[in-house]
C-alpha positions as CSV (number, residue, x, y, z in Angstrom):
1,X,-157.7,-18.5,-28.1
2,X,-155.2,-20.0,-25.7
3,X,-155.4,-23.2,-23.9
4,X,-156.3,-21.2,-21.2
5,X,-159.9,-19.5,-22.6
6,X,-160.1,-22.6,-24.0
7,X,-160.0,-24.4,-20.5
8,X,-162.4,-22.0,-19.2
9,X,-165.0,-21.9,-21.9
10,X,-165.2,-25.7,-21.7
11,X,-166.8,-25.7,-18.4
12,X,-169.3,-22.6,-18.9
13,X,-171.7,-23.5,-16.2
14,X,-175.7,-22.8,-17.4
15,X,-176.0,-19.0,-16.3
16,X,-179.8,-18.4,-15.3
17,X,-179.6,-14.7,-14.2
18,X,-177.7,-11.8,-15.6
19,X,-176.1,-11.3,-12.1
20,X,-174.7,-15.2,-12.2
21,X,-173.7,-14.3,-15.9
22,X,-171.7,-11.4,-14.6
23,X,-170.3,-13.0,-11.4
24,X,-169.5,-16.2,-13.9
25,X,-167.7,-13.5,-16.0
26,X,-165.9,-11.9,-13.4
27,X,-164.6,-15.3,-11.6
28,X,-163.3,-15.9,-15.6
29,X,-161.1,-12.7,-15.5
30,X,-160.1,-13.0,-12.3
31,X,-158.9,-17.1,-12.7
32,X,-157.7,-16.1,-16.5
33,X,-155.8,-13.2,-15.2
34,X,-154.2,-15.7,-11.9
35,X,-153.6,-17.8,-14.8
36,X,-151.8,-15.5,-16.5
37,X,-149.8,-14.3,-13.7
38,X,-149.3,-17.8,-12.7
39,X,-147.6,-18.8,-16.3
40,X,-145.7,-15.7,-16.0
41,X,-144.1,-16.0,-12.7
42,X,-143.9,-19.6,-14.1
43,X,-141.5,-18.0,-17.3
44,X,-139.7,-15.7,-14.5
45,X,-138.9,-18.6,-12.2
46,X,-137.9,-20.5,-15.4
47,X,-135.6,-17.8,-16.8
48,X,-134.2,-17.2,-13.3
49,X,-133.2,-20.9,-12.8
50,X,-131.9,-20.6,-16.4
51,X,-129.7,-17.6,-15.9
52,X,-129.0,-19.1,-12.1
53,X,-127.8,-22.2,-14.1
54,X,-126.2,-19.8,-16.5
55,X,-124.0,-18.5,-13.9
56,X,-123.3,-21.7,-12.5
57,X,-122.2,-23.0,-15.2
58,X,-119.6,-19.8,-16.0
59,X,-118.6,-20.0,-12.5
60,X,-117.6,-23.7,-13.0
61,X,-116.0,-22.6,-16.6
62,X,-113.9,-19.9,-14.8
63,X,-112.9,-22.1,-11.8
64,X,-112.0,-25.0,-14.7
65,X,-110.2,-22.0,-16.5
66,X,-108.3,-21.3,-13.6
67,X,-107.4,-24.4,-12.5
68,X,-106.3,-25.0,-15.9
69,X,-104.5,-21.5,-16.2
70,X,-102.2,-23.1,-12.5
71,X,-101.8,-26.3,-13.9
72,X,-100.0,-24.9,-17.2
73,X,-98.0,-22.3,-14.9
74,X,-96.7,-24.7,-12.5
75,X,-95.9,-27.5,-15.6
76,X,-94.2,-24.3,-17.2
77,X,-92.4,-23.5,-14.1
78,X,-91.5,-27.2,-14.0
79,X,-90.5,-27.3,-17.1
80,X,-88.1,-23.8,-16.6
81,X,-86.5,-25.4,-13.6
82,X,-85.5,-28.8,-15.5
83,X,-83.9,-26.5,-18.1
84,X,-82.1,-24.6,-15.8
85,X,-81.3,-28.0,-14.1
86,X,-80.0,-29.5,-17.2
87,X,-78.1,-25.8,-18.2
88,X,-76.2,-25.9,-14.9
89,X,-75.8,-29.1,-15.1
90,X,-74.0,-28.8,-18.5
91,X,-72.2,-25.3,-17.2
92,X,-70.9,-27.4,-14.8
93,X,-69.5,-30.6,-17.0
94,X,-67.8,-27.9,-19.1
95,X,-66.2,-26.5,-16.3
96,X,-64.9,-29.5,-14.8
97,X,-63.9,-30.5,-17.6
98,X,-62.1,-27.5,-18.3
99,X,-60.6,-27.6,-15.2
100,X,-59.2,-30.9,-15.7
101,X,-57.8,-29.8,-19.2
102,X,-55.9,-27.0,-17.2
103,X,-55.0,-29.6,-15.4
104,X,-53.8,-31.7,-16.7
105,X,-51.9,-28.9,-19.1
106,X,-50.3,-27.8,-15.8
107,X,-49.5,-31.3,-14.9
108,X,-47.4,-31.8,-18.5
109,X,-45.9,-28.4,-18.3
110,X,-44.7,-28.8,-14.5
111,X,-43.7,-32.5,-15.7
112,X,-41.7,-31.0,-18.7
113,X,-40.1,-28.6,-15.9
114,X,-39.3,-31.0,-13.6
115,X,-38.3,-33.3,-16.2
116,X,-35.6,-30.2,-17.9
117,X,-34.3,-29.5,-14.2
118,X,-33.3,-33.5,-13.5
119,X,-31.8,-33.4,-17.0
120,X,-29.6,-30.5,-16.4
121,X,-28.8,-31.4,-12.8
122,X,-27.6,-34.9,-14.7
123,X,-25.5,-32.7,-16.8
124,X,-24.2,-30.3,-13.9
125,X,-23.5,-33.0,-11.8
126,X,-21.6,-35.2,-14.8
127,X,-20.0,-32.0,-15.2
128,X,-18.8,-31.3,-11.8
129,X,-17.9,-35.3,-11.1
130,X,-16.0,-34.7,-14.6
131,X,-14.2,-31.7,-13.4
132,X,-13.6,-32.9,-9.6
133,X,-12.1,-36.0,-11.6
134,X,-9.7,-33.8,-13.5
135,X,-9.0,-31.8,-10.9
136,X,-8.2,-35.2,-8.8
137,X,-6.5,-36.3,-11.5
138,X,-4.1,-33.1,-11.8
139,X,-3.8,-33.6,-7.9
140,X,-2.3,-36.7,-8.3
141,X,-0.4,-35.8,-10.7
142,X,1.0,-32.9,-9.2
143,X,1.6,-34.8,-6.1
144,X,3.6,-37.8,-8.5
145,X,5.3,-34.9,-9.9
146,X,6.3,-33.4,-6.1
147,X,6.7,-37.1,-5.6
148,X,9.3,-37.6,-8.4
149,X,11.2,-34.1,-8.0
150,X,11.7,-35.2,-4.1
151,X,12.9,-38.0,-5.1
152,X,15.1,-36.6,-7.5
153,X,16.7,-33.9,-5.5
154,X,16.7,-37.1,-3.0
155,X,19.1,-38.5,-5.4
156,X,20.8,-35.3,-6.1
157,X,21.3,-35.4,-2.7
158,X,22.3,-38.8,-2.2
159,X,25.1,-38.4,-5.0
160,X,25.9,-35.0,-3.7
161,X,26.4,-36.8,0.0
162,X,28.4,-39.6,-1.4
163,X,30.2,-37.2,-3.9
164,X,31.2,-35.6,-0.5
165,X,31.9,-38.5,1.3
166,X,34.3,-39.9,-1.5
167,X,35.9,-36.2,-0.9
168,X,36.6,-36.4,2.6
């Protein structure tokens, strides 16, 4: 028997008449029977706070999941944009410093240029102070030679006019 009958059957009332017996037995079905229905809609309620705590406590996993789920995209996405930081960071380093190696290659070659074009206008310009020298030099010469021939003929002359003179 359950605790119920048992409930009930403890407090059995003396019956005197076959009419209170059946009354008695009626109000014993009918309070058994609320009883029942009572300790059902007791397991209902109970498995419907259970499932309602149930899904409460899935809706709270989910939202947790979820709010997990953005935290690891957006530390991903973090992480993606500091690598891309750091990768152009580095693309840029190399190019500077490719840059400066062109540079600075430009620099030694345009030094070396510069550098050929003062050593050969040295040269031309030895060359030509060498050459205007000679050329001077000839010039003088030429003009002690004219110098010396007019002087000569000068002489030639002089004799010739005394030669003359000692004639006449």
């Amino acid at each position: 028997r359950s605790s119920i009958d048992q409930g009930m059957v403890a407090a059995v009332p003396e019956l005197k008449s076959e009419a209170d017996t059946l009354a008695w037995k009626r109000e014993y079905h009918i309070r058994k029977r609320e009883a029942e229905w009572k300790k059902k809609q007791d397991e209902l309620l109970t498995q419907k706070q259970t499932a309602w705590e149930v899904q409460r406590l899935e809706k709270q996993n989910r939202l947790a999941a979820a709010r997990e789920q953005a935290r690891r995209k957006r530390m991903e996405e973090r992480v993606q944009k500091k690598h891309q930081q750091v990768d152009r960071e580095y693309r840029d380093k190399c190019r500077e410093v490719q840059i400066d190696q062109r540079m600075e290659a430009w620099e030694k070659s345009q030094n070396a240029a510069i550098l050929s074009k003062v050593v050969d206008a040295k040269e031309d310009d030895a060359k030509r102070k060498a050459r205007l020298e000679v050329a001077k030099e000839e010039r003088n010469q030429d003009m002690r030679n004219e110098c010396a021939e007019r002087a000569q003929r000068a002489r030639e002359e002089a004799k010739k006019n005394q030669m003359r003179e000692e004639k006449i």
